[in-house]
MDTraj code that builds the backbone (N, CA, C; nanometers):
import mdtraj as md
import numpy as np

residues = "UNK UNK UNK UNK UNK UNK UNK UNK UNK UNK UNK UNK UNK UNK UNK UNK UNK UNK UNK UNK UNK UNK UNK UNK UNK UNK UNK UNK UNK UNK UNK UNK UNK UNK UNK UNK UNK UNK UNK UNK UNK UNK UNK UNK UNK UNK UNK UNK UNK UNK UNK UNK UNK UNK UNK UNK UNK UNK UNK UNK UNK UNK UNK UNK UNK UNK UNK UNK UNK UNK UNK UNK UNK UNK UNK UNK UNK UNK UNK UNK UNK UNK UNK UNK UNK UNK UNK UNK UNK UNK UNK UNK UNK UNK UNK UNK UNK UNK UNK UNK UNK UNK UNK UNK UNK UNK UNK UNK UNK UNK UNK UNK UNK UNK UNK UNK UNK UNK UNK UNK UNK UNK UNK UNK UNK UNK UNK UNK UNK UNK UNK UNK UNK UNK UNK UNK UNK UNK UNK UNK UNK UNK UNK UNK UNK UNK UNK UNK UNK UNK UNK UNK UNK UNK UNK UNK UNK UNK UNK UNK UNK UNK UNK UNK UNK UNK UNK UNK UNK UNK UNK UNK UNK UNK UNK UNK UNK UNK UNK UNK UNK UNK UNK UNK UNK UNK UNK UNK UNK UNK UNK UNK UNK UNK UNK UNK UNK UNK UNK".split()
xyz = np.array([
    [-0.0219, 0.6957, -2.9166],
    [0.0249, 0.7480, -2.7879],
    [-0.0738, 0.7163, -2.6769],
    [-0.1893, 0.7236, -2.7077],
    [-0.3172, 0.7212, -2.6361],
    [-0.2881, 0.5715, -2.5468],
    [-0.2542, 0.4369, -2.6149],
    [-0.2700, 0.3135, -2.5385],
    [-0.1161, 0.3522, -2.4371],
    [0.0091, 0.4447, -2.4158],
    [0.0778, 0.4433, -2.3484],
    [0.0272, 0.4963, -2.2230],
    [-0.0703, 0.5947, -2.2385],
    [-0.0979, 0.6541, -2.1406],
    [-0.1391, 0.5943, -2.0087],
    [-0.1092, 0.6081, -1.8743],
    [-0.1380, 0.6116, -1.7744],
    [-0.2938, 0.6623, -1.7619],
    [-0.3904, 0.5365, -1.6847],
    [-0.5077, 0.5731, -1.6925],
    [-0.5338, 0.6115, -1.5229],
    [-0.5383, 0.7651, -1.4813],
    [-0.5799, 0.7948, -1.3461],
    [-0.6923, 0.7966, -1.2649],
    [-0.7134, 0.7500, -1.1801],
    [-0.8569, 0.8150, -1.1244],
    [-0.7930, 0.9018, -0.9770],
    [-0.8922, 0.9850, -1.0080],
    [-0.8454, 1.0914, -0.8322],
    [-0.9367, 1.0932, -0.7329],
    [-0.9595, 1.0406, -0.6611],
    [-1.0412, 1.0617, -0.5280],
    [-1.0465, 1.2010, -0.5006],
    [-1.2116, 1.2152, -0.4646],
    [-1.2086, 1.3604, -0.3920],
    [-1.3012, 1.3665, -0.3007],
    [-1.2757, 1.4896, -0.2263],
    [-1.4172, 1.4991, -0.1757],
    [-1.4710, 1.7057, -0.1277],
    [-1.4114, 1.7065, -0.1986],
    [-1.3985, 1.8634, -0.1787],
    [-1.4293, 1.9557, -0.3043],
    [-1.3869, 2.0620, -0.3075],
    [-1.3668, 2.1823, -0.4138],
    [-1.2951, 2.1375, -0.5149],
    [-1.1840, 2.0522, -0.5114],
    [-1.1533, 1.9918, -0.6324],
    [-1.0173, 2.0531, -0.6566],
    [-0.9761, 2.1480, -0.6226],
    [-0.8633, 2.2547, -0.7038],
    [-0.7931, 2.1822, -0.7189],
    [-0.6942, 2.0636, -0.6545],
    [-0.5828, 2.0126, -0.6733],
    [-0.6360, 1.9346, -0.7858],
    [-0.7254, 1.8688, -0.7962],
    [-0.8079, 1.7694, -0.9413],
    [-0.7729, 1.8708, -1.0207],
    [-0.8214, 1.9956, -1.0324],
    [-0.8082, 2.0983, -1.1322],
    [-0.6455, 2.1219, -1.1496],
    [-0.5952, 2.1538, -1.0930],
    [-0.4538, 2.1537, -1.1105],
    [-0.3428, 2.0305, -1.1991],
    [-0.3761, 1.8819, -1.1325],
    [-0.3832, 1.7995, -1.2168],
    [-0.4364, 1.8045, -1.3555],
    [-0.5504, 1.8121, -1.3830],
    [-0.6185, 1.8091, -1.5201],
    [-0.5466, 1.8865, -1.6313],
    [-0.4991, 2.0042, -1.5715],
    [-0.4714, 2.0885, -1.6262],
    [-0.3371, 2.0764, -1.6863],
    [-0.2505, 2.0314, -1.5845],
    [-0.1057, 2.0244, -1.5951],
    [-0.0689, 1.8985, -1.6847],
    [-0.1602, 1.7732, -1.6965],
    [-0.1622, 1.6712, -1.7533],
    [-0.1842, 1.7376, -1.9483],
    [-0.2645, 1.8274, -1.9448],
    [-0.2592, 1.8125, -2.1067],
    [-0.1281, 1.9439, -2.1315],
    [-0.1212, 2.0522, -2.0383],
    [0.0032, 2.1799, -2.1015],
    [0.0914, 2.0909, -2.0841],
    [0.1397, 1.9804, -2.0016],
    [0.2568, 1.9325, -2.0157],
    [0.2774, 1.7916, -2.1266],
    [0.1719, 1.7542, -2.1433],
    [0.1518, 1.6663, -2.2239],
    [0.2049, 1.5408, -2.1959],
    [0.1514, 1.5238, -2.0525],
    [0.2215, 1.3957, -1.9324],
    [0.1123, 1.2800, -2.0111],
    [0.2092, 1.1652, -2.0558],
    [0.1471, 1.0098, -2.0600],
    [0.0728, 0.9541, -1.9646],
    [-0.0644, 1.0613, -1.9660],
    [-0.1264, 0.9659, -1.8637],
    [-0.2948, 1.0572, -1.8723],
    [-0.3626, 1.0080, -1.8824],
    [-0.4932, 1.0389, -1.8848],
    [-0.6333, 1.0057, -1.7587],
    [-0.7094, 1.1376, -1.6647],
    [-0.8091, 1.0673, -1.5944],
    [-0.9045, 1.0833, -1.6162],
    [-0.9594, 0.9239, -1.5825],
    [-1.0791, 0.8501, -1.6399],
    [-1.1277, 0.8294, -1.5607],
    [-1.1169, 0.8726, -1.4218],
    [-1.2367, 0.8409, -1.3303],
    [-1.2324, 0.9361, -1.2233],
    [-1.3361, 0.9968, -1.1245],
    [-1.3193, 1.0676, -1.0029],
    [-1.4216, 1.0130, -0.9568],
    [-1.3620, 0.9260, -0.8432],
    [-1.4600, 0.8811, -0.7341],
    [-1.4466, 0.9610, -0.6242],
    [-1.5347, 1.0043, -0.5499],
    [-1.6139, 1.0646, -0.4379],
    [-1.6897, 0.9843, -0.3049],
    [-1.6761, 1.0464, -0.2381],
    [-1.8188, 0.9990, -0.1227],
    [-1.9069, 1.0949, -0.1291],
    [-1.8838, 1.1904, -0.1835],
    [-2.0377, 1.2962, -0.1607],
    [-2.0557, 1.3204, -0.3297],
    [-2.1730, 1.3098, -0.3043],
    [-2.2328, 1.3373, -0.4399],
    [-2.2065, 1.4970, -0.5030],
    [-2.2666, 1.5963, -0.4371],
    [-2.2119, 1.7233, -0.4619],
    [-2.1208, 1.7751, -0.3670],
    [-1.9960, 1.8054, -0.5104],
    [-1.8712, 1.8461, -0.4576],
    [-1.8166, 1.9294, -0.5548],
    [-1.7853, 2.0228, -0.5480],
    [-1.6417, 2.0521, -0.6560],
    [-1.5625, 1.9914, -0.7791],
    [-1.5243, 1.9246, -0.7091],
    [-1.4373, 1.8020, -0.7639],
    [-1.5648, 1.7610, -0.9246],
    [-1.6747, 1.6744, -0.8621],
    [-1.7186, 1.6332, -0.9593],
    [-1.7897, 1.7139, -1.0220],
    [-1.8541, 1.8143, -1.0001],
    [-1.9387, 1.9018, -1.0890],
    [-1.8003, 1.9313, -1.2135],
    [-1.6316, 2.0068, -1.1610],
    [-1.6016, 1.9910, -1.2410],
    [-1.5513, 1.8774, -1.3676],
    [-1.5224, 1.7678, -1.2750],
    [-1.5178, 1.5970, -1.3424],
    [-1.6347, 1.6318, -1.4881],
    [-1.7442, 1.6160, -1.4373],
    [-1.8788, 1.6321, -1.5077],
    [-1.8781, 1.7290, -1.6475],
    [-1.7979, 1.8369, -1.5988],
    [-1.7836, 1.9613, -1.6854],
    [-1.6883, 1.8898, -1.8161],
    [-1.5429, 1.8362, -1.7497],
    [-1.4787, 1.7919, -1.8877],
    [-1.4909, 1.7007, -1.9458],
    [-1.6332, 1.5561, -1.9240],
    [-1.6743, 1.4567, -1.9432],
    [-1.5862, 1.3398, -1.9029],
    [-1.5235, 1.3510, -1.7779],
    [-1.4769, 1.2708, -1.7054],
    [-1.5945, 1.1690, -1.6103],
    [-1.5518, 1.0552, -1.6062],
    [-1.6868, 0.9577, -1.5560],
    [-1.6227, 0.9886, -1.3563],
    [-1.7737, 1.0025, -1.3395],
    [-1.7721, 1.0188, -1.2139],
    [-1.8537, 0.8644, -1.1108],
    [-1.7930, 0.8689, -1.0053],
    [-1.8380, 0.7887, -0.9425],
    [-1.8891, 0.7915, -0.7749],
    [-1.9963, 0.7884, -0.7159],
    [-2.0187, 0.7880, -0.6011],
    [-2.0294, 0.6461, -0.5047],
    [-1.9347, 0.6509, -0.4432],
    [-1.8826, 0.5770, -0.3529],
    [-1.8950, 0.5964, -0.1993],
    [-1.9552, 0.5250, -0.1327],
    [-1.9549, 0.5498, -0.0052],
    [-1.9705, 0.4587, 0.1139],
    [-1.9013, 0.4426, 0.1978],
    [-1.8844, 0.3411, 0.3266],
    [-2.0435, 0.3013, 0.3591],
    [-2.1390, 0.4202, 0.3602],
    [-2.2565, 0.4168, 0.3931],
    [-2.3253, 0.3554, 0.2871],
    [-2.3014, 0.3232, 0.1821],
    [-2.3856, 0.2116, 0.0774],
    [-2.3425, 0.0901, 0.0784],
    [-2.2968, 0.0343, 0.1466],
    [-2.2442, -0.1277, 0.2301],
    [-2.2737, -0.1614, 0.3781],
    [-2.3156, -0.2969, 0.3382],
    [-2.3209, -0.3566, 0.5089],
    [-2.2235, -0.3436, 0.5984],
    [-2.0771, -0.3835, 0.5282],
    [-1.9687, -0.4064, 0.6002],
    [-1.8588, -0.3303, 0.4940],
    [-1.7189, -0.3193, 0.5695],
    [-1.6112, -0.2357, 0.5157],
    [-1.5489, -0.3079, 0.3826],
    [-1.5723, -0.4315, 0.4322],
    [-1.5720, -0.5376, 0.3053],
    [-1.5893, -0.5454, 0.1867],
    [-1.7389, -0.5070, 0.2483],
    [-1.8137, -0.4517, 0.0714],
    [-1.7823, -0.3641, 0.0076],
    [-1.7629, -0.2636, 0.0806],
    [-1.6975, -0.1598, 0.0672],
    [-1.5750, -0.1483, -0.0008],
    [-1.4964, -0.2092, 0.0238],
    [-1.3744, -0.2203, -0.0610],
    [-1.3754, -0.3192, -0.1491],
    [-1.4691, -0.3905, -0.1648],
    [-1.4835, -0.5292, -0.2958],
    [-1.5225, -0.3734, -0.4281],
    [-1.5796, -0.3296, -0.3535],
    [-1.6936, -0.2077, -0.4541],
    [-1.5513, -0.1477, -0.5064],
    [-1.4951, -0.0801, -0.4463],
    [-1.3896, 0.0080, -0.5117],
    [-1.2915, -0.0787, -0.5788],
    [-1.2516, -0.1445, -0.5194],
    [-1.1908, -0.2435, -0.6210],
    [-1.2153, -0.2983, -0.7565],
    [-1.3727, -0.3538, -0.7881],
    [-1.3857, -0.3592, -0.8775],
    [-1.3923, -0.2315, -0.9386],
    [-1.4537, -0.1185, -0.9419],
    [-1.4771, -0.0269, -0.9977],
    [-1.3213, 0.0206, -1.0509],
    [-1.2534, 0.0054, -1.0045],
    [-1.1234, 0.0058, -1.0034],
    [-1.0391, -0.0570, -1.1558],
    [-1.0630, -0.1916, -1.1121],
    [-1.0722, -0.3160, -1.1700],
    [-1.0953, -0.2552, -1.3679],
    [-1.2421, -0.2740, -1.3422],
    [-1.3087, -0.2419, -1.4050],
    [-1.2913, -0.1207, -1.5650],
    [-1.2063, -0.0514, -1.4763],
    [-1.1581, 0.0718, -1.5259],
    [-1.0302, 0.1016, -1.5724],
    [-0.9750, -0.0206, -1.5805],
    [-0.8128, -0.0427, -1.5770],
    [-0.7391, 0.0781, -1.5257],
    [-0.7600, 0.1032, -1.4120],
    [-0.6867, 0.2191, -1.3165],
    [-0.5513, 0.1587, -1.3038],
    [-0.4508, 0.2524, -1.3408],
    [-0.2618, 0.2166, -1.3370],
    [-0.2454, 0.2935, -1.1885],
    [-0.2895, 0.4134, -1.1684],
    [-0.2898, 0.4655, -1.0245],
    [-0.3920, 0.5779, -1.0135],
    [-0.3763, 0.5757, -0.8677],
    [-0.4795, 0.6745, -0.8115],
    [-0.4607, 0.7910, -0.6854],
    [-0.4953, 0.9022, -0.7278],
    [-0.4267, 1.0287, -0.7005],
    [-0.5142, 1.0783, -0.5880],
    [-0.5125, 1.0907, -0.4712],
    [-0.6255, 1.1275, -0.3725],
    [-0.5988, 1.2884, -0.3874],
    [-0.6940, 1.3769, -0.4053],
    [-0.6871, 1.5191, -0.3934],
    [-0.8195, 1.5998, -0.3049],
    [-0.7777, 1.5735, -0.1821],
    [-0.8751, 1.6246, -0.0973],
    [-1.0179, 1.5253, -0.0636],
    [-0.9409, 1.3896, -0.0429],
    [-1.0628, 1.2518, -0.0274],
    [-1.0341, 1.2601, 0.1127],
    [-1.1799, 1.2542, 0.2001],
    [-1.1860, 1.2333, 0.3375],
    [-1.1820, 1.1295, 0.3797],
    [-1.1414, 1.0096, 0.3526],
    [-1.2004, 0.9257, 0.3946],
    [-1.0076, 0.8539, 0.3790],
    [-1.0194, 0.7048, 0.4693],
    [-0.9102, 0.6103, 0.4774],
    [-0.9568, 0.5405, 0.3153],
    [-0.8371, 0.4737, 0.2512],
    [-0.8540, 0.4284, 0.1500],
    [-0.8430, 0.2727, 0.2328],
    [-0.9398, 0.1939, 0.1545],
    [-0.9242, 0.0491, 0.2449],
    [-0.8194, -0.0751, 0.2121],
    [-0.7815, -0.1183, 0.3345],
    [-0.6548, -0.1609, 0.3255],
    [-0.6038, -0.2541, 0.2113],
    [-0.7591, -0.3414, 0.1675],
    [-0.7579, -0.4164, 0.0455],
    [-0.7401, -0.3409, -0.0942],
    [-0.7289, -0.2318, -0.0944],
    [-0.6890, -0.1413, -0.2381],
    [-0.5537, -0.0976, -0.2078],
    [-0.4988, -0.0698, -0.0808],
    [-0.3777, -0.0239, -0.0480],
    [-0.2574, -0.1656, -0.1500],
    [-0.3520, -0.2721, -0.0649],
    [-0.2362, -0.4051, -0.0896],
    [-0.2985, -0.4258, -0.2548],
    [-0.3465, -0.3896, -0.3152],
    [-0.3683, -0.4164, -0.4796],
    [-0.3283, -0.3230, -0.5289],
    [-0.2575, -0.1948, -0.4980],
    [-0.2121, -0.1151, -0.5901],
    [-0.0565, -0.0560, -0.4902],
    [0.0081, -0.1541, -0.4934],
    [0.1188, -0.0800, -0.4035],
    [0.1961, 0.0371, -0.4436],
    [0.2797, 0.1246, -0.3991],
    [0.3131, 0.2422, -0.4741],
    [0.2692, 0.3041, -0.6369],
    [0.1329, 0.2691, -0.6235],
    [0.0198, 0.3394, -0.6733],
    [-0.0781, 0.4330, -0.6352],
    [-0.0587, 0.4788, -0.5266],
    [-0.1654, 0.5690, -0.4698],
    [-0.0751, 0.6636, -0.3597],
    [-0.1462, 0.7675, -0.4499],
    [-0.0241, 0.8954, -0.3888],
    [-0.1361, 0.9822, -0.3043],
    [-0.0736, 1.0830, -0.2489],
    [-0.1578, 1.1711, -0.1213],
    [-0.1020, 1.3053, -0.1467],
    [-0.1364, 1.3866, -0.1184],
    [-0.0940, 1.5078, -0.0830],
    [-0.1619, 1.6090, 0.0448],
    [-0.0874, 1.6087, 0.1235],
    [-0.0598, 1.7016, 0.2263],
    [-0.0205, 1.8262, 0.2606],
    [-0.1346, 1.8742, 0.3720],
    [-0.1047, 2.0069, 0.3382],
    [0.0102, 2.0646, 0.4935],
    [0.1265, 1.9893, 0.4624],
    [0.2332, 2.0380, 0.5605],
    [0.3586, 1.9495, 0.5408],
    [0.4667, 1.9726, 0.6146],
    [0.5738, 1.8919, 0.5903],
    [0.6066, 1.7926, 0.6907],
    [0.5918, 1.7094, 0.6185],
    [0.5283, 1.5768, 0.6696],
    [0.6711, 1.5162, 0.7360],
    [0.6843, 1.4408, 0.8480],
    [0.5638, 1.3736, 0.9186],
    [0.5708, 1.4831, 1.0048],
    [0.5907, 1.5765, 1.0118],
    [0.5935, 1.7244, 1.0828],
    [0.4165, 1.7051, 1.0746],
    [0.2970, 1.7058, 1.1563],
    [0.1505, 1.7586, 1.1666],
    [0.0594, 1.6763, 1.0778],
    [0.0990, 1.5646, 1.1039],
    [0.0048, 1.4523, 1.0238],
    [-0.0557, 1.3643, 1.0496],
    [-0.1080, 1.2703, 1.0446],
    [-0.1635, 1.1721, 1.1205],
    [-0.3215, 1.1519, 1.0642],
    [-0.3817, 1.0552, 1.2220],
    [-0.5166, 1.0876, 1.2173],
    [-0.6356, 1.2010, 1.2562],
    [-0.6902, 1.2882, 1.1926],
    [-0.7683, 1.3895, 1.2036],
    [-0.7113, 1.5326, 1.1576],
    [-0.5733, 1.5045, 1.0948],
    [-0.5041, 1.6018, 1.0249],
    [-0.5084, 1.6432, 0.9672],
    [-0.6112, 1.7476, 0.9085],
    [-0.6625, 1.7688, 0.7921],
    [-0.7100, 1.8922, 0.7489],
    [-0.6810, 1.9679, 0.6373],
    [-0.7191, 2.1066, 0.6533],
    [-0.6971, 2.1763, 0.7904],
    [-0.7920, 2.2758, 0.7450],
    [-0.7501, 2.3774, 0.8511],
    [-0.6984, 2.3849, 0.9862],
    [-0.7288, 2.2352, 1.0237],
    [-0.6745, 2.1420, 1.1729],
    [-0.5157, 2.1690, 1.1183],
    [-0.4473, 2.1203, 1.0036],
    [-0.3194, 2.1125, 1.0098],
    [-0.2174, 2.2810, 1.0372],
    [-0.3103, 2.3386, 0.9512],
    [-0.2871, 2.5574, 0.9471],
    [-0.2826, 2.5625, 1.0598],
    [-0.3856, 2.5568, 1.1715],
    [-0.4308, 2.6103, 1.3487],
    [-0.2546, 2.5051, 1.4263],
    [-0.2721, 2.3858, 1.3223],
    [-0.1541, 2.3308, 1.4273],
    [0.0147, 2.4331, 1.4383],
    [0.0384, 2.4374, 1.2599],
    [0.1820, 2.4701, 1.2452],
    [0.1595, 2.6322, 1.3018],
    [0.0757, 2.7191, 1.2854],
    [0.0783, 2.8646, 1.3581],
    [0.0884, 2.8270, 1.5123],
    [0.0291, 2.7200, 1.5903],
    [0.0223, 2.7262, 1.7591],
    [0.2040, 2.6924, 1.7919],
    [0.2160, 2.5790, 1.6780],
    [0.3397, 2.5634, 1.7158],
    [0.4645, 2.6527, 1.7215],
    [0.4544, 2.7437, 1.6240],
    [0.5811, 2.8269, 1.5899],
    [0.6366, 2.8473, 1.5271],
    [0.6198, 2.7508, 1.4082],
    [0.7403, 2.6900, 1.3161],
    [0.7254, 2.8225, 1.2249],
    [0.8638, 2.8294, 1.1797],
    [0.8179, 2.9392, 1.0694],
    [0.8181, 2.8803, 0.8718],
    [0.8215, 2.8327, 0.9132],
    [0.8086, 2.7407, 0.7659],
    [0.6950, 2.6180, 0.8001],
    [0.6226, 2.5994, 0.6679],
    [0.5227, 2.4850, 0.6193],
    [0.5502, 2.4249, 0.4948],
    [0.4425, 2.3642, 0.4204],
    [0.4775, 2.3515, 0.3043],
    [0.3208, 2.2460, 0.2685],
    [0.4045, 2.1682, 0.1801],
    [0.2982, 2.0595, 0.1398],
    [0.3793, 1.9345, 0.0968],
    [0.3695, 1.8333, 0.0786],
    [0.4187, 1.6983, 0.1050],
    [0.3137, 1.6478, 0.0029],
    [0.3966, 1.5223, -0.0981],
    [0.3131, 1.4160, -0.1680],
    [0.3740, 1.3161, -0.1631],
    [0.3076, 1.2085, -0.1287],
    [0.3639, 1.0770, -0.0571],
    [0.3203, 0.9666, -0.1007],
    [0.3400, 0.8811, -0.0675],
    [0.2725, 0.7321, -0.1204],
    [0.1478, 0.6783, 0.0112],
    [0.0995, 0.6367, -0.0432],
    [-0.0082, 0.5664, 0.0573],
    [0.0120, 0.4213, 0.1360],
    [0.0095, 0.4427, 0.2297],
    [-0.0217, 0.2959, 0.2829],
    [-0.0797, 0.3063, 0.4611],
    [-0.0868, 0.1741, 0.4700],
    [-0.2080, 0.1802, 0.5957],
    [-0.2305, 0.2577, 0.6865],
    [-0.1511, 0.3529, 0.6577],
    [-0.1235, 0.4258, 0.8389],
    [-0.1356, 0.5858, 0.7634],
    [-0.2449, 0.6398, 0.8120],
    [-0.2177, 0.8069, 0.8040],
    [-0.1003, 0.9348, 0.8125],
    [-0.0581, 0.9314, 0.6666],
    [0.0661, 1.0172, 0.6050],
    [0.1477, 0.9524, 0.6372],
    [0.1702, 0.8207, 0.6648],
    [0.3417, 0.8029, 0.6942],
    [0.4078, 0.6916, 0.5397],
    [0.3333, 0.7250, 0.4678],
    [0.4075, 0.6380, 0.3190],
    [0.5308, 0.7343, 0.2637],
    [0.5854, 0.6465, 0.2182],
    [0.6788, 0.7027, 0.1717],
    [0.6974, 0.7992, 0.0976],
    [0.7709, 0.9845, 0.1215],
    [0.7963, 1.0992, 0.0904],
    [0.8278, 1.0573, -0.0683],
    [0.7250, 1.1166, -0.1938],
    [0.7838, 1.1669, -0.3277],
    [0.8570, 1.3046, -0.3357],
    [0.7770, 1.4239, -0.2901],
    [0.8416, 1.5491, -0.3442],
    [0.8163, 1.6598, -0.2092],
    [0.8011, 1.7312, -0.1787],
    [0.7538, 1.8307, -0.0901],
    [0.8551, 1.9629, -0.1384],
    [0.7698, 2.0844, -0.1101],
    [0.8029, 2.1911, -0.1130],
    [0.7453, 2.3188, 0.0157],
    [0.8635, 2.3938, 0.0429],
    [0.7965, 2.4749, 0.1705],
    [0.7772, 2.6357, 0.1307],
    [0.7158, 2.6830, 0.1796],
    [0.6474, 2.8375, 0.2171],
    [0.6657, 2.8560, 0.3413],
    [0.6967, 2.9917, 0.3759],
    [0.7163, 3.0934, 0.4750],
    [0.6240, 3.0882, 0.5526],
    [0.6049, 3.0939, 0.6853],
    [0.4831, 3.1320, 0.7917],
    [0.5454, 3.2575, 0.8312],
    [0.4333, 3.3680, 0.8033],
    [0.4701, 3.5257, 0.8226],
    [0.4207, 3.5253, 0.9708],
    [0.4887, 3.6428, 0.9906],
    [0.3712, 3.7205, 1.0810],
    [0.2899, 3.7573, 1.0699],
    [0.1604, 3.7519, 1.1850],
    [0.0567, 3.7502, 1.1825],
    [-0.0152, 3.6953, 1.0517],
    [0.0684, 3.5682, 1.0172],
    [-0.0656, 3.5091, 0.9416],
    [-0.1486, 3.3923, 1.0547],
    [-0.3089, 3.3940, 0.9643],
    [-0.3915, 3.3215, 1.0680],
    [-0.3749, 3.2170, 0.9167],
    [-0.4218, 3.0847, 1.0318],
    [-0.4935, 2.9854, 0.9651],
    [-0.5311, 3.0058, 0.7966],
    [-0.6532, 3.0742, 0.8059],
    [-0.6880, 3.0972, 0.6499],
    [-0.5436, 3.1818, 0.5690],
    [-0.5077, 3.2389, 0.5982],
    [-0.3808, 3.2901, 0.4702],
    [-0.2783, 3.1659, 0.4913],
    [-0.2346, 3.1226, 0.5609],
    [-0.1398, 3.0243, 0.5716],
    [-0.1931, 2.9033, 0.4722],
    [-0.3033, 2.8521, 0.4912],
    [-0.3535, 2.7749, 0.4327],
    [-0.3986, 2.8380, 0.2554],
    [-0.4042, 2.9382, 0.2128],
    [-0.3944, 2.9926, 0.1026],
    [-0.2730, 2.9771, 0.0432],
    [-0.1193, 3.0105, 0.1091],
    [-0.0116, 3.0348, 0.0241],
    [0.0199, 2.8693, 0.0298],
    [0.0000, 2.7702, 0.1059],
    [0.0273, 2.6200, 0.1406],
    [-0.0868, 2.5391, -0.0207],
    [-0.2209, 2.6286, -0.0529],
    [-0.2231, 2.5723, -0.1023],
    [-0.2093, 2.5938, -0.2775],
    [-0.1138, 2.7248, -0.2853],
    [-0.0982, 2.7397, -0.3903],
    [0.0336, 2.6697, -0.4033],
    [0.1099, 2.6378, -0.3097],
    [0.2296, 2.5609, -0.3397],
    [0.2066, 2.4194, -0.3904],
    [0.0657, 2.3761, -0.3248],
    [0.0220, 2.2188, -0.3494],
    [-0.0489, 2.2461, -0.5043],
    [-0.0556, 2.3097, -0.5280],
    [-0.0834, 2.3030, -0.7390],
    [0.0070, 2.3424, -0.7905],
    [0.1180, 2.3331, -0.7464],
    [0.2427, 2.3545, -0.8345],
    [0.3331, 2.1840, -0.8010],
    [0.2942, 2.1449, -0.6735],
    [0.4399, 2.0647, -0.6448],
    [0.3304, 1.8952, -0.6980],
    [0.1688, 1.8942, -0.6868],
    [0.1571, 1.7641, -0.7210],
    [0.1323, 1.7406, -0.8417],
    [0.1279, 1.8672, -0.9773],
    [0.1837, 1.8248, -1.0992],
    [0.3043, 1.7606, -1.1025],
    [0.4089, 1.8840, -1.0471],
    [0.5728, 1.8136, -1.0869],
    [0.5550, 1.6684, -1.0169],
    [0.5094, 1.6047, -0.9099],
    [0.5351, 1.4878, -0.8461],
    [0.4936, 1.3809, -0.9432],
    [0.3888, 1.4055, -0.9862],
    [0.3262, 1.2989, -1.1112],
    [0.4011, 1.3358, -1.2183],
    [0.4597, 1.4584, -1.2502],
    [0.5119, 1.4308, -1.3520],
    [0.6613, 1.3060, -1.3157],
    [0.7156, 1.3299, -1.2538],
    [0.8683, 1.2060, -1.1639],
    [0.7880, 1.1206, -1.1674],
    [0.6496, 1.0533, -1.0794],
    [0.6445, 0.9398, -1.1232],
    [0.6144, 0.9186, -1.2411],
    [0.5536, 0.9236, -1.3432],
    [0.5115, 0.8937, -1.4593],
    [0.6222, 0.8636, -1.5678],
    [0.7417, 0.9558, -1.4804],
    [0.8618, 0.9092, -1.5494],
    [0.9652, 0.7822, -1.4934],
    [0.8660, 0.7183, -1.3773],
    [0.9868, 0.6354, -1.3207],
    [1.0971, 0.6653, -1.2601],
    [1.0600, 0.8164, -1.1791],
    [1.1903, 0.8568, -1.1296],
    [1.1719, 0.8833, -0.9822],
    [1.0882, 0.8135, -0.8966],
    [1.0403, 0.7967, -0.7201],
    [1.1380, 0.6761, -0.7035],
])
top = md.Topology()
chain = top.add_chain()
for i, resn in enumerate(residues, 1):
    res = top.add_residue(resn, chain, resSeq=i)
    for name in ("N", "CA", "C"):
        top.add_atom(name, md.element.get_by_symbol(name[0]), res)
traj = md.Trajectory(xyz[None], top)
């Protein structure tokens, strides 16, 4: 079963929970697909201390250890390469993925968002920026969105999304709490559809 499996790596750069959520949901559900790598730009994070914990290979990656963006993406690529990565799951990575990995792994690299997309997305959209947006606006519903990647900030193509309520008087931080317990429920099920060939 092991050589069917889907070999993942997840970008991070944060606390990790959605990595954790993944990890987790990959063995109770017993999804064909196994991750073998978490690359980062920051060395201490969440993400990899727990990577580290289940003997997942970790990797530090960063724009700032290259001359040019070039290098930069020759680096991830091979590492990539290297690792026989089938796809790659961004869960809270700050950074643009570079355009030369975009065009080598086409509807291979998924995102998740914390709103309903293209509803509050873009460039600088991110965390708690996206919470402060959907409360100024009004809306009474949010959600979270998992999408495909490509060159342009959140606008790849919609896999799954699911929405939550905006109460009254919620601020920022609770909004962004119930948004992100919806996002560890909806980017298991999304990997689980792709993994089945069903995006």
């Amino acid at each position: 079963m092991s050589d069917n499996k889907k070999r993942l790596a997840v970008f991070c750069s944060g606390t990790g929970t959605n990595f954790k959520a993944l990890f987790h949901a990959i063995i109770e559900r017993e999804l064909p697909a196994e991750i073998v790598l978490c690359l980062s730009n920051r060395l201490q994070c969440g993400a990899v201390d727990f990577a580290r914990e289940y003997g997942i290979e970790t990797m530090l990656l960063s724009e700032k250890q290259f001359a040019t963006q070039g290098d930069f993406a020759r680096a991830m690529l091979d590492a990539l390469r290297e690792r026989r990565i089938d796809m790659i799951l961004l869960a809270g990575y700050l950074r643009k993925v570079p355009d030369e990995v975009i065009a080598a792994y086409p509807d291979k690299i998924v995102n998740i968002h914390p709103s309903l997309l293209p509803q509050f997305g873009g460039h600088g959209m991110y965390g708690m920026r996206v919470h402060e947006a959907v409360i100024a606006s009004g809306e009474n519903r949010s959600g979270a969105t998992v999408h495909f990647v490509n060159e342009e900030y959140d606008k790849g193509r919609i896999i799954m999304q699911n929405h939550v309520p905006v109460l009254a008087g919620d601020t920022p931080e609770t909004l962004a709490k119930r948004v992100l317990r919806c996002e560890h429920r909806l980017y298991p099920d999304a990997l689980e559809k792709l993994l089945a060939g069903e995006s």
